[in-house]
C-alpha positions as CSV (number, residue, x, y, z in Angstrom):
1,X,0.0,0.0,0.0
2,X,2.7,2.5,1.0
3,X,4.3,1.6,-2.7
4,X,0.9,2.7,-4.4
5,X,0.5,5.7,-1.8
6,X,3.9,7.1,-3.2
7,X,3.3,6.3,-6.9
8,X,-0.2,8.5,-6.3
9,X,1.8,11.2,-5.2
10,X,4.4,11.0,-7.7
11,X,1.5,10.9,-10.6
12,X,-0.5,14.1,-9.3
13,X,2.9,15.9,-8.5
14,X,3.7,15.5,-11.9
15,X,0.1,16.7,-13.2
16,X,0.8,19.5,-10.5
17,X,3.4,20.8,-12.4
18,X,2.7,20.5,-16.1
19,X,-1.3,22.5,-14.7
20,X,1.5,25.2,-14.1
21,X,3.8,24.9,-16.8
22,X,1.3,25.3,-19.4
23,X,0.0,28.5,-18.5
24,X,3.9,29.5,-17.8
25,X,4.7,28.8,-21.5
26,X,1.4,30.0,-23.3
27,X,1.2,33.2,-21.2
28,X,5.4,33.4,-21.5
29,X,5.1,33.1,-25.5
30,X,2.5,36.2,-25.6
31,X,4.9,37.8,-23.1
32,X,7.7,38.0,-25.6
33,X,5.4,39.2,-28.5
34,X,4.2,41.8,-25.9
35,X,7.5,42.7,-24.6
36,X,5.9,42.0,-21.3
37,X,7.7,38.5,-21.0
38,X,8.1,38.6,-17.3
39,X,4.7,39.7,-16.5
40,X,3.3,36.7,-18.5
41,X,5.8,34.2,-17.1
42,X,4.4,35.7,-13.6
43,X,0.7,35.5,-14.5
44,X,0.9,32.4,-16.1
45,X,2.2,30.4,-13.2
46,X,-0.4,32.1,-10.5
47,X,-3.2,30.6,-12.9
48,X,-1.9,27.2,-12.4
49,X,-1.2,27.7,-8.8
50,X,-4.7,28.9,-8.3
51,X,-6.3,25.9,-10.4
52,X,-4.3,23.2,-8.2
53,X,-5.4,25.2,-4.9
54,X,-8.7,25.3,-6.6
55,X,-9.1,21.8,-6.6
56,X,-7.4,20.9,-3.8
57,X,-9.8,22.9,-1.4
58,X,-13.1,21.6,-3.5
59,X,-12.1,18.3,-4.9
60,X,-15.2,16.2,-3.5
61,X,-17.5,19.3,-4.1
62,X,-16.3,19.3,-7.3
63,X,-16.9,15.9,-8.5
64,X,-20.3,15.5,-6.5
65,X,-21.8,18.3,-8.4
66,X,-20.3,16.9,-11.7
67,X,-22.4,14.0,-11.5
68,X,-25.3,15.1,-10.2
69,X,-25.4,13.3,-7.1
70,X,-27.3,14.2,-3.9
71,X,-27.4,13.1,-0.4
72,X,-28.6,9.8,0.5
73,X,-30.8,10.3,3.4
74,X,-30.7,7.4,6.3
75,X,-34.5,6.4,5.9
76,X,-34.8,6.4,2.2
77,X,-31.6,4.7,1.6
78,X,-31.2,2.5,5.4
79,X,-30.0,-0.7,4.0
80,X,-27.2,1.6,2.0
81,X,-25.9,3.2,5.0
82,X,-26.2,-0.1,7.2
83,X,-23.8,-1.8,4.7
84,X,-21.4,1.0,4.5
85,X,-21.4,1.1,8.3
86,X,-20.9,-2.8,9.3
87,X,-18.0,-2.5,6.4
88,X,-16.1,0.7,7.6
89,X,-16.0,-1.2,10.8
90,X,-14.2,-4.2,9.1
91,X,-11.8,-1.7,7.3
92,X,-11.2,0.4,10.2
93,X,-12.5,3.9,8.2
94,X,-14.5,6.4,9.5
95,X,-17.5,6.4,7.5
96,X,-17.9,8.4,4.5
97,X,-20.4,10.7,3.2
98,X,-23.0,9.2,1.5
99,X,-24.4,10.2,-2.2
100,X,-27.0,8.7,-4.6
101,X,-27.3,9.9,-8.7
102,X,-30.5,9.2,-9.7
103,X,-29.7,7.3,-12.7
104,X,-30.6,3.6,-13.8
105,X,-27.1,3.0,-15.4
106,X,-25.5,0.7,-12.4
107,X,-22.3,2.2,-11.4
108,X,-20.3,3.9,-8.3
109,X,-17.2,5.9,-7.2
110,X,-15.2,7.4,-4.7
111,X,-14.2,10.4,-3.9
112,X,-11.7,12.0,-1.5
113,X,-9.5,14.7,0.1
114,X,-8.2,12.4,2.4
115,X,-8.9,9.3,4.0
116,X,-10.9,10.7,6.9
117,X,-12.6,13.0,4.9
118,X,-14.4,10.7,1.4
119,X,-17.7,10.2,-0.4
120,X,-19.1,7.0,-1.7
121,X,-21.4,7.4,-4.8
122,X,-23.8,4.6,-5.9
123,X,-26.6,5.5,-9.1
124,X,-29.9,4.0,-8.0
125,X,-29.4,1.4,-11.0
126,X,-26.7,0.2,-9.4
127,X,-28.9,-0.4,-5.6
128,X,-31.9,-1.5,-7.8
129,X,-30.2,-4.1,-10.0
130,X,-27.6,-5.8,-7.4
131,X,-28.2,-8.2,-4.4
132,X,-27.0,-7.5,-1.0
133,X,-23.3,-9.6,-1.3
134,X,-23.1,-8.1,-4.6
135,X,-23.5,-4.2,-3.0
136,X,-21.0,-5.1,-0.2
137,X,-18.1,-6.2,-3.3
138,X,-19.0,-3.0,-4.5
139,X,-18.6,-0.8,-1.9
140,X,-15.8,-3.2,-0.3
141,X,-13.8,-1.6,-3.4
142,X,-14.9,1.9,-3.2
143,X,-13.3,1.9,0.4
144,X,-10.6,-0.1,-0.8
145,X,-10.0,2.8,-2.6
146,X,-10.5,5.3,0.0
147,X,-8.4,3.0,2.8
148,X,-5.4,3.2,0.2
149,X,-5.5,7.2,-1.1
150,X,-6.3,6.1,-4.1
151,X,-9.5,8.1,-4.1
152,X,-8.0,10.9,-3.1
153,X,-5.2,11.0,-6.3
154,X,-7.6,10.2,-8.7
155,X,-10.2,12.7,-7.3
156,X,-6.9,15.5,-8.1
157,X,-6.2,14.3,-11.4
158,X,-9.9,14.9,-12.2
159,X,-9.9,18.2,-10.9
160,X,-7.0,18.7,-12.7
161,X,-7.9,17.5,-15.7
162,X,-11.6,19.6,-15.5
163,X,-10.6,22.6,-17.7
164,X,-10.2,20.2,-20.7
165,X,-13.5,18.4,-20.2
166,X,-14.7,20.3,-23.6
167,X,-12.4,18.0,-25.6
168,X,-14.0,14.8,-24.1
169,X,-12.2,11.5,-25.1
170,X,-8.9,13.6,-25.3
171,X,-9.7,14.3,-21.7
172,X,-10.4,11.3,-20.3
173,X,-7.0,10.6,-22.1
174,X,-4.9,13.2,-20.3
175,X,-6.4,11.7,-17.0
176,X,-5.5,8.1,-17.1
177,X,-2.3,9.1,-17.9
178,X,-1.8,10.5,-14.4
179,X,-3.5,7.4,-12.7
180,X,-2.1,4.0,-11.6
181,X,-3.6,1.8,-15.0
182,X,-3.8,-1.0,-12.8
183,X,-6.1,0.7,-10.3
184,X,-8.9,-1.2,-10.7
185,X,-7.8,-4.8,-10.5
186,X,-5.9,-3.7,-7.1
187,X,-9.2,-2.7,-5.9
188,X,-11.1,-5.4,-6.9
189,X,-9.0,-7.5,-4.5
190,X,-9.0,-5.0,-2.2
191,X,-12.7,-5.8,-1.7
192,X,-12.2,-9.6,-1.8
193,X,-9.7,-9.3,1.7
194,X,-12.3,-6.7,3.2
195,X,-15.4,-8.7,2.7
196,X,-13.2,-12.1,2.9
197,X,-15.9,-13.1,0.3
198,X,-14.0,-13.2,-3.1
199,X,-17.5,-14.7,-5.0
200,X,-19.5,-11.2,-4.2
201,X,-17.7,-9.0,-6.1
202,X,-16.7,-11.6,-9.4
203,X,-20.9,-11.8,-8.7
204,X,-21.1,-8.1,-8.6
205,X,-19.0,-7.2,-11.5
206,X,-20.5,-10.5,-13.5
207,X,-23.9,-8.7,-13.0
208,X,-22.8,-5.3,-14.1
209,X,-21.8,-6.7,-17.6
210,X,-25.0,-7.4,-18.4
211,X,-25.9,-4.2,-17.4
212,X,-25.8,-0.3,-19.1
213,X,-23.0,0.9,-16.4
214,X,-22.4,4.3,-18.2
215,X,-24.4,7.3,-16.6
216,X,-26.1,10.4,-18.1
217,X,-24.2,12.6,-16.2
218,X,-20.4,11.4,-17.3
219,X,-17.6,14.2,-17.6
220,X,-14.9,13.0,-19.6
221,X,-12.1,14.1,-17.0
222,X,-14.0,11.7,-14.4
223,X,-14.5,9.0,-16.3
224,X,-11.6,7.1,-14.3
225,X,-13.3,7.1,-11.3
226,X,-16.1,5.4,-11.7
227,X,-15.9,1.2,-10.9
228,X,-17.0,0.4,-14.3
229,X,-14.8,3.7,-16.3
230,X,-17.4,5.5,-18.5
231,X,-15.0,5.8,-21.2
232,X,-13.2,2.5,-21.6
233,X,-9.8,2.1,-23.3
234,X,-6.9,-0.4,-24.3
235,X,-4.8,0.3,-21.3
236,X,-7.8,-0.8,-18.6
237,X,-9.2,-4.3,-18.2
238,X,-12.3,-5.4,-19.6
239,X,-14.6,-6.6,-17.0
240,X,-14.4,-10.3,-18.4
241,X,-10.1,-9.8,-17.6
242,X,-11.1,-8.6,-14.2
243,X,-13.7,-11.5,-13.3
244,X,-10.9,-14.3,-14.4
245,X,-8.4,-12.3,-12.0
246,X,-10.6,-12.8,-8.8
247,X,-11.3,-16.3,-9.8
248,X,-7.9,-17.5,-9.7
249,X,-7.7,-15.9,-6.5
């Protein structure tokens, strides 16, 4: 874990810088046509330092209001908030915020500024469609996630990445480029040792192919986060390559 923790870092460090660099050089470049070269070197870089403070003070905000989700309230959504509970308390995590999208696409994330401070996100296609087990794989991962800072990096990079949501697949690009691309197979077993049940989540994720998993509400620069990634590429395993992992578990 402490190996993952320090890749995380070295990934949104690295995104840290080139969110200033770009700026820098663009605002540099019009700076020496100008003959105001220093001033646009100096402007440049406070844009990127205020988009990285940006989204480091708002990241969960941020991502919550991105896909539309809203609170999940302890009497609509009891048997939610009862799973999440008896599973922070195997995990040893405070427990998160809770969020629903109203959407019947069956899918979830995570999102984080640290590991005492997260949201878990579950679409009501995703409560509706799976069985209990299947729920606690599912969330099992999400905390995973959390338990690891996972959540937290990839939260950053999304943040990060936001400004070049317009260009959609080229986003969603830019962002997995700055995440670990093996994220979601670590997670995966991460939720088989927290629920010591490795046959509910190959269940869950079994169920979830024969389901529509990709939500209205999808920005591009998120797309990473999600358990099932709204915009699938070559460089993330297919749901079929993640089953056969947990099976020869």
């Amino acid at each position: 874990m402490a190996e993952a923790i320090e890749a995380n870092g070295s990934r949104v460090a690295s995104l840290c810088v080139a969110v200033v660099a770009l700026p820098t050089l663009v605002l540099g470049v019009i700076g020496v046509v100008t003959g105001l070269v220093w001033w646009g070197l100096l402007l440049g870089a406070l844009i990127g330092v205020a988009l990285i403070l940006r989204a480091r003070r708002d990241v969960e905000g941020a991502v919550l209001r991105a896909v539309g989700a809203r609170r999940a309230d302890e009497v609509g959504f009891r048997r939610y908030h009862n799973l999440v509970e008896g599973l922070c308390v195997t995990s040893g995590l405070p427990k998160p915020s809770l969020w629903i999208v109203d959407d019947q696409a069956a899918n979830a994330l995570a999102t984080a500024r640290t590991s005492q401070q997260s949201s878990v996100v579950v679409t009501t296609g995703l409560l509706d469609h799976l069985a209990r087990i299947e729920l606690e794989g599912v969330v099992a991962s999400l905390l995973g996630q959390i338990r690891s800072g996972d959540a937290a990096a990839a939260s950053a990079v999304a943040m990060l990445v936001a400004p070049l949501a317009p260009l959609g697949d080229t986003a969603a690009a830019v962002a997995r480029r700055f995440v670990d691309p093996g994220r979601q197979t670590r997670h995966d077993v991460a939720a088989c040792r927290i629920t010591r049940y490795p046959p509910g989540m190959i269940a869950a994720l079994d169920r979830l192919a024969q389901h529509d998993t990709r939500p209205q509400r999808h920005p591009a620069p998120l797309a990473h986060l999600w358990l099932i990634p709204t915009e699938p590429s070559t460089d993330t395993p297919t749901l079929d390559e993640r089953i056969a992992m947990l099976r020869e578990l």
